[in-house]
C-alpha positions in Angstrom: -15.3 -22.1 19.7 -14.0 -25.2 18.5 -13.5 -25.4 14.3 -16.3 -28.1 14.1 -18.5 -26.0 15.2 -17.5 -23.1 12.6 -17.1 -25.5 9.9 -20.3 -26.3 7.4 -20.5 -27.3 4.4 -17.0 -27.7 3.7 -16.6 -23.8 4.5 -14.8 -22.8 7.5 -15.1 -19.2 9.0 -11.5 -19.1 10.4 -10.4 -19.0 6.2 -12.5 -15.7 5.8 -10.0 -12.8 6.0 -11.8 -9.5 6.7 -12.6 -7.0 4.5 -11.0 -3.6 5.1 -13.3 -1.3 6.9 -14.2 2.1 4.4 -14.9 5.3 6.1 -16.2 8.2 4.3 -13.7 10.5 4.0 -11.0 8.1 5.1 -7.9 6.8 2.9 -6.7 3.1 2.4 -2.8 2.9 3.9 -0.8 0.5 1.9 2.0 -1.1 3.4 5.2 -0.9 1.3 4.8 -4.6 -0.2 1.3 -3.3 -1.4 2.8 -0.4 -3.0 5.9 -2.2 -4.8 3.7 -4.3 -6.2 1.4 -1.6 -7.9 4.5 0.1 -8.8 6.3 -3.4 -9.9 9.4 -2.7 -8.6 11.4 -4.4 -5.4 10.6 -3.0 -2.0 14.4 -2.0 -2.3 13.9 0.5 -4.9 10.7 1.7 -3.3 12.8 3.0 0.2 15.1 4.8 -2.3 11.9 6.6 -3.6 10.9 6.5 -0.3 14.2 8.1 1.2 14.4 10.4 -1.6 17.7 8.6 -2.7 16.6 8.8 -6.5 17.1 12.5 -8.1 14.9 11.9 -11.1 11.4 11.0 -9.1 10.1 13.1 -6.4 10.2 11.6 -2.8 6.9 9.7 -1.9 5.4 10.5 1.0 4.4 7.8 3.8 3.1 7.5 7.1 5.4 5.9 9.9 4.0 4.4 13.1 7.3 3.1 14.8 9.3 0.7 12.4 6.2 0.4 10.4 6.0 2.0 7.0 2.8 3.1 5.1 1.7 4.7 2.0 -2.0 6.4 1.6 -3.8 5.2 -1.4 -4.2 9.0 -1.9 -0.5 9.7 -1.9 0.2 7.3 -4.1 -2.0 8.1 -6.6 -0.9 11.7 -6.3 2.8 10.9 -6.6 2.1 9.1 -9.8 0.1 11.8 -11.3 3.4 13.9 -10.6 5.6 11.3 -12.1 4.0 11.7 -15.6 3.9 14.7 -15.1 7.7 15.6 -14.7 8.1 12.8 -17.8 5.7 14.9 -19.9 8.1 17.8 -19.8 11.1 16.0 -20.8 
């Protein structure tokens, strides 16, 4: 369709970006820009976590599908809570 036709009242439907589908049971995957951002750091220190390159954090798990790196929402939460928990007992 042509945009004047999706266009009305100053509101075009090609701006709309979708909303993420939610499935019961299913987890969010963050892709690694998501993730540095929650965790404010560079996406540079994030593949060391990622890699396990860092001795003092535990290794964040992620799911690859070819070059393409994700996080679950799940996991990430998860490796936080074990984060504070291994600064707890220091």
């Amino acid at each position: 369709m042509p945009p004047q036709f999706l266009e009305r009242d100053n509101f075009a439907l090609r701006d709309i970006e979708p909303l993420p589908m939610r499935v019961r049971g299913a987890s969010t995957l963050l892709m690694c820009e998501e993730v540095a951002k929650r965790l404010r750091c560079s996406k540079g220190q994030l593949s060391k976590v990622i890699q396990g390159k860092i001795k003092s954090l535990p290794r964040l798990n992620v799911v690859r599908l070819g070059r393409r790196v994700l996080v679950r929402e799940e996991s990430l939460e998860q490796w936080i809570r074990e984060v504070e928990r291994c600064n707890a007992d220091l």
